[in-house]
Backbone as numpy.savetxt, mean C-alpha at the origin, in Angstrom:
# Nx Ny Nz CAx CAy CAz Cx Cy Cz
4.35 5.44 18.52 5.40 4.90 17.63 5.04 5.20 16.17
6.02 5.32 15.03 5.79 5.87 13.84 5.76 4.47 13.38
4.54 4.42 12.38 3.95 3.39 12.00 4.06 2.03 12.62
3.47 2.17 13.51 3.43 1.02 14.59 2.38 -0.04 14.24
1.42 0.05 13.47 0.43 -0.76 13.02 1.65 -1.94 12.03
2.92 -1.56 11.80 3.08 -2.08 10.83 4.45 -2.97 11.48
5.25 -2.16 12.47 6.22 -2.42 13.27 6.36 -3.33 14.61
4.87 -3.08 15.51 5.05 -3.52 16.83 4.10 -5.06 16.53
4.42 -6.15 16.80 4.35 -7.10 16.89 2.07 -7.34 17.27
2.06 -6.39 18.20 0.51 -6.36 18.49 -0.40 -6.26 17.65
-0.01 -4.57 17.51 -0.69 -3.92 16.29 -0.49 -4.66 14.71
0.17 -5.14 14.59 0.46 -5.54 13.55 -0.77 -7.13 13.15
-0.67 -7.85 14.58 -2.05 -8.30 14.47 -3.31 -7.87 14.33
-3.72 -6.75 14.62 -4.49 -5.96 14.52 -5.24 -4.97 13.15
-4.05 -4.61 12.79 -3.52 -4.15 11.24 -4.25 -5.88 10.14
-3.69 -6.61 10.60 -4.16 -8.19 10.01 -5.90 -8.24 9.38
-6.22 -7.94 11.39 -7.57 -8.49 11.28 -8.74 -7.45 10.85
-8.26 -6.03 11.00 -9.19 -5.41 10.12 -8.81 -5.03 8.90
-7.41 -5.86 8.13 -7.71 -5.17 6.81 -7.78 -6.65 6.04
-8.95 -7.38 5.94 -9.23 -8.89 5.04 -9.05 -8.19 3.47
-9.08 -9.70 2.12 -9.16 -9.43 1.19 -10.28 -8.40 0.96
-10.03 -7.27 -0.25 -11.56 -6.78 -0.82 -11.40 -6.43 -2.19
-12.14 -6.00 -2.85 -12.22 -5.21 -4.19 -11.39 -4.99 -4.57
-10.77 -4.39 -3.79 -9.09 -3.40 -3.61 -7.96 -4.61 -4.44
-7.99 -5.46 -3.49 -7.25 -7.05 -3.86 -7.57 -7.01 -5.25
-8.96 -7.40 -5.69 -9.33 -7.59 -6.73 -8.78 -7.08 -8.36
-9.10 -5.88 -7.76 -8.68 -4.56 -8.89 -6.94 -5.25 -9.18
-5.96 -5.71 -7.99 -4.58 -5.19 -8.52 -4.35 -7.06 -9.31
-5.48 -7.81 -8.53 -4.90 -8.72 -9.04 -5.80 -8.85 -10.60
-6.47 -8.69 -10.30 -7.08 -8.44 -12.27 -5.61 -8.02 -13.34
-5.28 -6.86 -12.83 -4.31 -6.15 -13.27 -2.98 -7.11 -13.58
-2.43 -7.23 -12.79 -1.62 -8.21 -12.73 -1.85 -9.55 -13.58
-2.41 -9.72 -13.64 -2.84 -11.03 -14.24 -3.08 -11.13 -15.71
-3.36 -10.10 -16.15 -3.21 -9.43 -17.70 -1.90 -10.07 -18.17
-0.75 -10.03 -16.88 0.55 -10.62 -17.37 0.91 -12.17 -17.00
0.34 -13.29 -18.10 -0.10 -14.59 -17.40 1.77 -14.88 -16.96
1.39 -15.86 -15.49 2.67 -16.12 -14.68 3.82 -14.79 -14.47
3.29 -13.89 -14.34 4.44 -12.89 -14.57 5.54 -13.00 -13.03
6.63 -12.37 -13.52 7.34 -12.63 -11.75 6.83 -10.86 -11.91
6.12 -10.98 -10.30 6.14 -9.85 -9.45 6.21 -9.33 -8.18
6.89 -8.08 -8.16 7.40 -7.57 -6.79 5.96 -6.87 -6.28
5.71 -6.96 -5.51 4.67 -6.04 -4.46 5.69 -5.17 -3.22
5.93 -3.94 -3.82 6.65 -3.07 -2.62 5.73 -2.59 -1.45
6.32 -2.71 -0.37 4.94 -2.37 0.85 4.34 -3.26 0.65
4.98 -4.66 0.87 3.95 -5.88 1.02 3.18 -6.43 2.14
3.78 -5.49 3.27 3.06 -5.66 5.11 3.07 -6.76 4.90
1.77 -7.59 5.55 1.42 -8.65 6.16 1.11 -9.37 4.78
1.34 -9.42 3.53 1.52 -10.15 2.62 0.25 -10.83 2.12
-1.23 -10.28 2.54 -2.37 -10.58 1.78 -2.31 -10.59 0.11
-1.56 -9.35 -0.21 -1.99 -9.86 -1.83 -0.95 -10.77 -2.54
0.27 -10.27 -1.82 1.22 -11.24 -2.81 0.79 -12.55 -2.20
0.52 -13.50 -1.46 0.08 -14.17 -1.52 -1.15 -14.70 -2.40
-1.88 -13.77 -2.38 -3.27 -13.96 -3.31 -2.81 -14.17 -4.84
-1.38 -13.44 -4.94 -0.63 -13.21 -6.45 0.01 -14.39 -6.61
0.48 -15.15 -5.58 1.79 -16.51 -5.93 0.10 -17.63 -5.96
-1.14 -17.49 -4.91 -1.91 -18.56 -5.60 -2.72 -18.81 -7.28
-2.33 -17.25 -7.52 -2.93 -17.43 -9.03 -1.87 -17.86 -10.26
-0.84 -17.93 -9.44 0.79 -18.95 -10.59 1.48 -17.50 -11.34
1.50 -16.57 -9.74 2.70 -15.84 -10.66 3.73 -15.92 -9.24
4.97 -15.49 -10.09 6.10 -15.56 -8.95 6.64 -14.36 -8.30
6.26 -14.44 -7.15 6.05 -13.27 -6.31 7.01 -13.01 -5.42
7.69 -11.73 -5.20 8.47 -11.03 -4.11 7.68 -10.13 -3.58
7.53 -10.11 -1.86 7.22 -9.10 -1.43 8.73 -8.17 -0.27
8.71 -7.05 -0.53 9.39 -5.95 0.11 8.82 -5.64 1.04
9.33 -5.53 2.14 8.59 -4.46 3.04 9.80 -3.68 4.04
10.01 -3.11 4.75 11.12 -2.57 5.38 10.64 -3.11 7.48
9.16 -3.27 7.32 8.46 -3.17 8.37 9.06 -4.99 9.07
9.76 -5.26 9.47 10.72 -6.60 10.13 8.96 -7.59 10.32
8.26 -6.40 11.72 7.20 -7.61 11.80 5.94 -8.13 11.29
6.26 -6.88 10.04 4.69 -7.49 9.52 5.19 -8.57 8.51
6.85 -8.92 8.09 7.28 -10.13 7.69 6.97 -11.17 8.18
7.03 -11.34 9.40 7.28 -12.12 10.30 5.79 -12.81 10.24
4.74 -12.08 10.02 3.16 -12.24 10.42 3.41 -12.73 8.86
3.66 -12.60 7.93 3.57 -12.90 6.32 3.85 -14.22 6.40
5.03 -14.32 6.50 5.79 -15.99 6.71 5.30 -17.15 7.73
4.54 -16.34 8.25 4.30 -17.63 8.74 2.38 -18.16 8.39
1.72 -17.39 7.14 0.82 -17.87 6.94 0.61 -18.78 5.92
-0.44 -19.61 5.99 -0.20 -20.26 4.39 0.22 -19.91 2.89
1.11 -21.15 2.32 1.46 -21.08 1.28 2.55 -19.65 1.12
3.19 -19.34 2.52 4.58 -18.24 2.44 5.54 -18.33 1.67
5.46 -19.95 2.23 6.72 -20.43 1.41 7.06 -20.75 -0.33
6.17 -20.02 -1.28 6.09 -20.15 -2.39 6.25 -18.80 -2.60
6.43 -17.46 -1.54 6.84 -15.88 -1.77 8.25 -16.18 -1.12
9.24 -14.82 -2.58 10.24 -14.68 -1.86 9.93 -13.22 -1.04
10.27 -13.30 0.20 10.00 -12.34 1.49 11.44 -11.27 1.63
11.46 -10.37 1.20 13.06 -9.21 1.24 12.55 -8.35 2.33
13.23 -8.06 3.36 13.58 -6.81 4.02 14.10 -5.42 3.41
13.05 -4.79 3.34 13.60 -3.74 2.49 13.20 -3.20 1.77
13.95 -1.54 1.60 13.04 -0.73 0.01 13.19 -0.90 -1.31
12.91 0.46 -1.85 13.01 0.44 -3.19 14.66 0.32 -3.86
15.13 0.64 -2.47 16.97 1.11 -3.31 17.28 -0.33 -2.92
16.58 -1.83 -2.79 17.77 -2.76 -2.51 16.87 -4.15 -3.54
16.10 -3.24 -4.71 15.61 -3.73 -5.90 16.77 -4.33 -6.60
16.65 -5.51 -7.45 17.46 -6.27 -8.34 16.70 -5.19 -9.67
17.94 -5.41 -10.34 17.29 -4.96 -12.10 17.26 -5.54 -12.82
15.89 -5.42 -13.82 15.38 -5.77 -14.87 15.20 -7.10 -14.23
14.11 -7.45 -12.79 14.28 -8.96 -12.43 12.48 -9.15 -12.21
11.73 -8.09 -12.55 10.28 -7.80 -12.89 9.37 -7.57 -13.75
8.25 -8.41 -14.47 7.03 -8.55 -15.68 6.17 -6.78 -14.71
5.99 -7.13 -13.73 4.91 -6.22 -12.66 5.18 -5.68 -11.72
5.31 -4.56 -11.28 5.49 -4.30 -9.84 4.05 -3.60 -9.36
3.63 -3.81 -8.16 2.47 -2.98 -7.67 2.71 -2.65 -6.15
2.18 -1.34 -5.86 1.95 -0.47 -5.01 0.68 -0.22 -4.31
-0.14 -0.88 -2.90 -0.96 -1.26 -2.43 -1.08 -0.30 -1.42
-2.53 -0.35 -0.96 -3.07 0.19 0.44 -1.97 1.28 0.39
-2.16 2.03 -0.63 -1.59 3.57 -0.64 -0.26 3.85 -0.15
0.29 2.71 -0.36 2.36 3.09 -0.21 2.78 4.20 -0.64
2.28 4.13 -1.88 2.58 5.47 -2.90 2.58 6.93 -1.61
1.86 7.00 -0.82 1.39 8.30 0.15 2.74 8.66 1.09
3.09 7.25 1.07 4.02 7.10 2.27 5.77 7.98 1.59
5.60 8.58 0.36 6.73 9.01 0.11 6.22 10.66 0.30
6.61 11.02 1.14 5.80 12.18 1.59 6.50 13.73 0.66
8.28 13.80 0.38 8.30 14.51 -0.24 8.66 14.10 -2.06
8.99 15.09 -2.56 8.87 14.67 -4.30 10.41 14.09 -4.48
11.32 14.29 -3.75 12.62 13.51 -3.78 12.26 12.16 -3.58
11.55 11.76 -2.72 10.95 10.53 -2.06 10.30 9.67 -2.89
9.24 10.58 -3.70 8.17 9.38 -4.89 9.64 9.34 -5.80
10.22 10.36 -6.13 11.31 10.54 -7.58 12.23 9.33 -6.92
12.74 8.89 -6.28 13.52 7.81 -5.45 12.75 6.32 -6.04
11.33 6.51 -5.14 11.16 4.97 -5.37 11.02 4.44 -7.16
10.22 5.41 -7.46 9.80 5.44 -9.02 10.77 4.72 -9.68
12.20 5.70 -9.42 13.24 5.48 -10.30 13.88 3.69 -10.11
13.89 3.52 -8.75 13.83 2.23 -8.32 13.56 1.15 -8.67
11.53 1.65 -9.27 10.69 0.62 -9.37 10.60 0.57 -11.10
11.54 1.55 -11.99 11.78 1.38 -13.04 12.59 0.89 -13.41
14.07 0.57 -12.53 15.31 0.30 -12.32 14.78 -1.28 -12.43
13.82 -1.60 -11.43 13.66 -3.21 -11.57 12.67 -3.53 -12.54
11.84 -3.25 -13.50 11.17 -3.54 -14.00 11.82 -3.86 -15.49
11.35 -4.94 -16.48 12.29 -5.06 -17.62 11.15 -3.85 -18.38
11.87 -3.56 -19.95 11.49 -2.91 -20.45 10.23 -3.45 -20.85
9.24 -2.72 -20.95 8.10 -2.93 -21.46 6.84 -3.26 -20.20
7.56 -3.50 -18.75 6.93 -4.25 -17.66 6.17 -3.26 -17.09
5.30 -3.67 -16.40 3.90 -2.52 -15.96 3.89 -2.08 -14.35
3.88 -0.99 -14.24 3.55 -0.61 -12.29 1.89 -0.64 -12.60
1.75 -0.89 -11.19 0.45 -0.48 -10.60 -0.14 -0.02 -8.90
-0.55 0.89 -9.28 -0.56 1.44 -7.69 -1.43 2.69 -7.18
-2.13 2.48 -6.38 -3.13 3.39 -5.88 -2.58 4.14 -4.95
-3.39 5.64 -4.93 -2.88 6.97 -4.01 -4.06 7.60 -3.98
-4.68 7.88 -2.66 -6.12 8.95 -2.65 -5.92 10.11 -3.56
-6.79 10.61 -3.97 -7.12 11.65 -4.68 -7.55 12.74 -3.56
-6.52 14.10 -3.98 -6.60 14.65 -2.74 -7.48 15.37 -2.79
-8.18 15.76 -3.94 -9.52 16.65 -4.06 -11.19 16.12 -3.58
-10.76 14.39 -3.40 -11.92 14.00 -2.69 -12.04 14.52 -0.81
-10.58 14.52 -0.79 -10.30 15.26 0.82 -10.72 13.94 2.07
-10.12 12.85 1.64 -10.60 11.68 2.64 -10.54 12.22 4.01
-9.47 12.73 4.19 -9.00 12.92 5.95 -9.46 13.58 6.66
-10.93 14.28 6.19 -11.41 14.95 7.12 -12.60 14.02 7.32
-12.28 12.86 7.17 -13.37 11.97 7.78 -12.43 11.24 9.22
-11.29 11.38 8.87 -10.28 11.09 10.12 -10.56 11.38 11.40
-11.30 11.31 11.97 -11.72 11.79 13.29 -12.29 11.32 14.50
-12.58 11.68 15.53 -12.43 10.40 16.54 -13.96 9.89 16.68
-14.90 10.53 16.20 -16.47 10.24 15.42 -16.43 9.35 14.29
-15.97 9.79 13.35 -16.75 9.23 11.89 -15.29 8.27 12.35
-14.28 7.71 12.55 -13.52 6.84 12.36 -13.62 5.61 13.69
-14.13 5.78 13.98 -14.71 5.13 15.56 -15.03 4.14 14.68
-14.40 2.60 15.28 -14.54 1.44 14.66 -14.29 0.34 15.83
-14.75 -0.68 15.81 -14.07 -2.01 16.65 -13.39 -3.01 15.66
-12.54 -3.64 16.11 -11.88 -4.83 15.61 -11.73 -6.00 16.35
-12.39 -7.15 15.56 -12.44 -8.50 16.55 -11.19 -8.88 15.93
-10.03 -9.26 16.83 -8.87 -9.98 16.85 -9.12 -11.55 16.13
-8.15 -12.47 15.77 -8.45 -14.03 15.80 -8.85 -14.61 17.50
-8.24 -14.09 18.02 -8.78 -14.65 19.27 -9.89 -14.92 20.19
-11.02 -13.42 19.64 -12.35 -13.36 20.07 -11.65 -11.56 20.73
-10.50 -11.27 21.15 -10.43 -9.73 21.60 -11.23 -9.10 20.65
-11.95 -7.98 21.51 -12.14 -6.86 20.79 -12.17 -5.49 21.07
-11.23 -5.11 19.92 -10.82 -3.71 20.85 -11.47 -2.15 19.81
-11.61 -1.42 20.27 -11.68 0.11 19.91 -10.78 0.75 19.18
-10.69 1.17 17.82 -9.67 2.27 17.30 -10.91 3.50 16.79
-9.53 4.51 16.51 -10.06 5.45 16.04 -9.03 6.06 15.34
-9.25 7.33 14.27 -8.18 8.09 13.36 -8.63 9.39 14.29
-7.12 10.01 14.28 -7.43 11.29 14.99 -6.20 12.65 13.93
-6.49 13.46 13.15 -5.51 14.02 12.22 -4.88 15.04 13.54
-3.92 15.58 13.13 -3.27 16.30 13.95 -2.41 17.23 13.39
-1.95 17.34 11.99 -1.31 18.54 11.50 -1.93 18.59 9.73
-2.70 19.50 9.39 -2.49 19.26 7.42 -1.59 20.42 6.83
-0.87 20.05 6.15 0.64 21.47 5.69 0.22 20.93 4.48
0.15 21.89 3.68 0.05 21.58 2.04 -1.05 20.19 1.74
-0.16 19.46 1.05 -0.62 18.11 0.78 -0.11 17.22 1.58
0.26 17.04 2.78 0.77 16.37 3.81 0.01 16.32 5.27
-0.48 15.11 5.52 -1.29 15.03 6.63 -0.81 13.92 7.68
-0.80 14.53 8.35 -0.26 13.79 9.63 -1.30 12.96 10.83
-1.13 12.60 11.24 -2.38 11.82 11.88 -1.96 10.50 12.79
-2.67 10.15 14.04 -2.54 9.30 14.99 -3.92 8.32 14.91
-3.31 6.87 14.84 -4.14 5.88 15.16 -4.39 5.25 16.99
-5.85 5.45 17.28 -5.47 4.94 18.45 -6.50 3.60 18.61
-5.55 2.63 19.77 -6.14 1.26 19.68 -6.05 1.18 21.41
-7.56 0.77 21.70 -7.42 0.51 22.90 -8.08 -0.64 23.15
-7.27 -1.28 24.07 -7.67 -2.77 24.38 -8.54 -3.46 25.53
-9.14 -3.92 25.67 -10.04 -4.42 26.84 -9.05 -4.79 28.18
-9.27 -3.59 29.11 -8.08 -3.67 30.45 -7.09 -4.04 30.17
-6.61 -2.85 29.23 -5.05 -3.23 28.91 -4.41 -1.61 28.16
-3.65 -1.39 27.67 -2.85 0.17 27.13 -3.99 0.47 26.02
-3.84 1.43 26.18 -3.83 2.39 24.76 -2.91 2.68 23.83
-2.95 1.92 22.72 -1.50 2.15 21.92 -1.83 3.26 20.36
-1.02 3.69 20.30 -0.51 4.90 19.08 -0.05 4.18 18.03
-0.40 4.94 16.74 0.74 4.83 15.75 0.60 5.97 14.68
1.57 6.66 14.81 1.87 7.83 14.35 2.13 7.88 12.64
1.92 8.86 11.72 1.85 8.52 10.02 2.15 9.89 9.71
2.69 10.27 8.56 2.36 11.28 7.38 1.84 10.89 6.36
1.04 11.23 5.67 1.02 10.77 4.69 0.85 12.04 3.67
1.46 11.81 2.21 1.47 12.72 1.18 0.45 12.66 0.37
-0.87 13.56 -0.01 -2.01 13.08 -1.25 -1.71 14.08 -2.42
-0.89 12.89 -3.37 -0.23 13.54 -4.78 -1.63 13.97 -5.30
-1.57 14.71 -6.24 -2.58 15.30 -7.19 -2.10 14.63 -8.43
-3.19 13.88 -9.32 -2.75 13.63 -10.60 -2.21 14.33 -11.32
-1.97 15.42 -11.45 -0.88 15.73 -12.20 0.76 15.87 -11.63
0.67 15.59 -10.51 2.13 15.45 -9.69 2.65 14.23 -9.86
1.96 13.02 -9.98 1.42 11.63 -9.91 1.91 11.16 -11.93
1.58 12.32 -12.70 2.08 11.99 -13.78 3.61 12.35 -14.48
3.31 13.84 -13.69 5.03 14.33 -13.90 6.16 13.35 -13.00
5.99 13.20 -12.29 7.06 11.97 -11.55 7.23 10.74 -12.09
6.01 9.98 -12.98 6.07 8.96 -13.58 7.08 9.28 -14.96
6.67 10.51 -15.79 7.36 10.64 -16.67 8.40 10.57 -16.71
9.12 11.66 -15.40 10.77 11.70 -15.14 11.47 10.62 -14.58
10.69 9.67 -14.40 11.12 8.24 -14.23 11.15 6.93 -15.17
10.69 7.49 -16.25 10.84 6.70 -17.58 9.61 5.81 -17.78
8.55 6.34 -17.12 7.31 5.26 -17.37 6.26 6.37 -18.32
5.66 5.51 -18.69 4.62 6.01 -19.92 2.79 5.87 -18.87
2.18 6.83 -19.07 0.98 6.32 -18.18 -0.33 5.45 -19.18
-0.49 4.94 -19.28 -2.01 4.11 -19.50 -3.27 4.31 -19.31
-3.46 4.81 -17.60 -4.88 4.74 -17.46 -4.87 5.27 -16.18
-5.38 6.31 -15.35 -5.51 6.48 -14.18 -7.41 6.42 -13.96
-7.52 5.61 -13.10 -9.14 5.30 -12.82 -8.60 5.97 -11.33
-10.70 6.48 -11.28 -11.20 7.10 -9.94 -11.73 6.23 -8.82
-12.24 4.82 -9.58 -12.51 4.00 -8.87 -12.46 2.74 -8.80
-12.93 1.59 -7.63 -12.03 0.42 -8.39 -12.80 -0.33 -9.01
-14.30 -0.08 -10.03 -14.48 -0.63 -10.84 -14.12 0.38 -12.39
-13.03 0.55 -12.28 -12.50 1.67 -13.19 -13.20 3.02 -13.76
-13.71 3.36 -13.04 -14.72 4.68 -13.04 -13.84 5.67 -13.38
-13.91 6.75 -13.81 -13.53 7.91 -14.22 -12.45 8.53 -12.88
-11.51 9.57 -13.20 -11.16 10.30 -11.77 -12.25 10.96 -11.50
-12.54 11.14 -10.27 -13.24 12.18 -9.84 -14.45 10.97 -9.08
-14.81 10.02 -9.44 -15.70 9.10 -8.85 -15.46 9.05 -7.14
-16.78 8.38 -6.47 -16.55 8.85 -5.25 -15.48 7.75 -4.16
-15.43 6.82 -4.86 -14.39 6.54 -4.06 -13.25 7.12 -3.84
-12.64 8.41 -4.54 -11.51 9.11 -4.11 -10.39 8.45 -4.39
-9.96 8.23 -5.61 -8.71 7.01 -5.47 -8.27 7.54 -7.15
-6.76 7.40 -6.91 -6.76 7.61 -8.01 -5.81 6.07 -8.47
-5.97 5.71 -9.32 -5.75 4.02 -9.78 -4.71 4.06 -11.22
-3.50 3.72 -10.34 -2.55 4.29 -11.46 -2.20 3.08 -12.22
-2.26 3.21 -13.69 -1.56 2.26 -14.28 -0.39 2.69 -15.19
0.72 2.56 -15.46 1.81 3.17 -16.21 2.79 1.80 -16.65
3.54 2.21 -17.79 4.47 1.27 -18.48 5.93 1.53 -18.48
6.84 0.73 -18.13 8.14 1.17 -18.46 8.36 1.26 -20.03
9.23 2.57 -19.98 9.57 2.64 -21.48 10.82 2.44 -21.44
């Protein structure tokens, strides 16, 4: 299934329990927080770890997601009910109704062609008031993460809440240009083997800046890592910060 970690009700628990708060969290909510109480949207909010982490630090938070059940897993954890929860993308944004918007666990990737980033961008400028800030991370494709994708170096277990514990692995399966395609597999203790199928796009900073421009944002700061290290640092990340103009 195409992005099934995010869609099928299982996986989506799964998706939960191996991705806890980290650094990552850290970095966007630092960021964010620069703007005291700001209202902010988190697009690609999945299972709703940060905007949650964002409505407990007293800002007012929307999360988007298009994915029905990783809502479903959002709402019903603590303190939900202080996020407003939307079904949905970038095209069903209110305007000028955002201080912040941020872009997590590499959403940004998920717009695989340049019509696609030029879409949400314009979107996520559409809702932002003037002067209001994006933030959002996208691998750096010259670090070349995905050839660690493999059914060796990605070989991992995940303990469920329940005490399950099951086996995944990353397995790539097509690279065209800057577009990599790739299968997650999860197998469960005497039970299926389940899939979830991805593309993902790794912009190059300068693709990453020309799209921001033609979307009316000004850039700030792109860091390599998430204690704001230079590009090129080894975490492979490129750490976008930009301004609506």
């Amino acid at each position: 299934m195409l992005h099934a970690e995010f869609r099928d009700p299982l996986l989506v628990t799964v998706y939960d329990a191996e991705c806890p708060w980290t650094r990552e969290d850290d970095f966007f909510l630092a960021e964010v927080s620069q703007t005291p109480q700001a209202r902010v949207l988190d697009l690609g909010c999945g299972t709703g770890r940060l905007a949650l982490g964002l409505s407990a630090a007293g800002h007012t938070v929307t999360g988007v997601d298009p994915a029905r059940a990783s809502l479903v897993a959002a709402r019903a954890k603590p303190g939900a009910d202080r996020v407003t929860w939307l079904e949905g993308t970038s095209r069903d944004l209110p305007e000028a109704a955002f201080d912040v918007t941020v872009m997590t666990s590499h959403v940004a990737q998920f717009f695989v062609t340049d019509d696609e980033l030029a879409q949400a961008l314009t979107d996520l400028r559409r809702a932002l008031v003037s002067g209001g800030r994006l933030v959002f991370d996208t691998r750096d494709p010259a670090a070349r993460r995905w050839e660690k994708w493999n059914p060796v170096d990605s070989r991992r277990t995940i303990t469920l809440p329940d005490g399950t514990v099951i086996t995944a692995w990353t397995e790539v399966t097509a690279v065209a240009d800057s577009a990599v395609t790739f299968t997650h597999h999860y197998v469960f203790p005497d039970g299926p083997e389940l899939e979830s199928t991805a593309t993902l796009r790794f912009h190059t900073e300068k693709e990453v800046r020309e799209a921001l421009h033609t979307a009316g944002f000004g850039v700030e700061d792109i860091f390599g890592g998430w204690e704001r290290e230079p590009v090129g640092h080894s975490d492979g990340e490129l750490l976008v910060i930009a301004r609506a103009l």
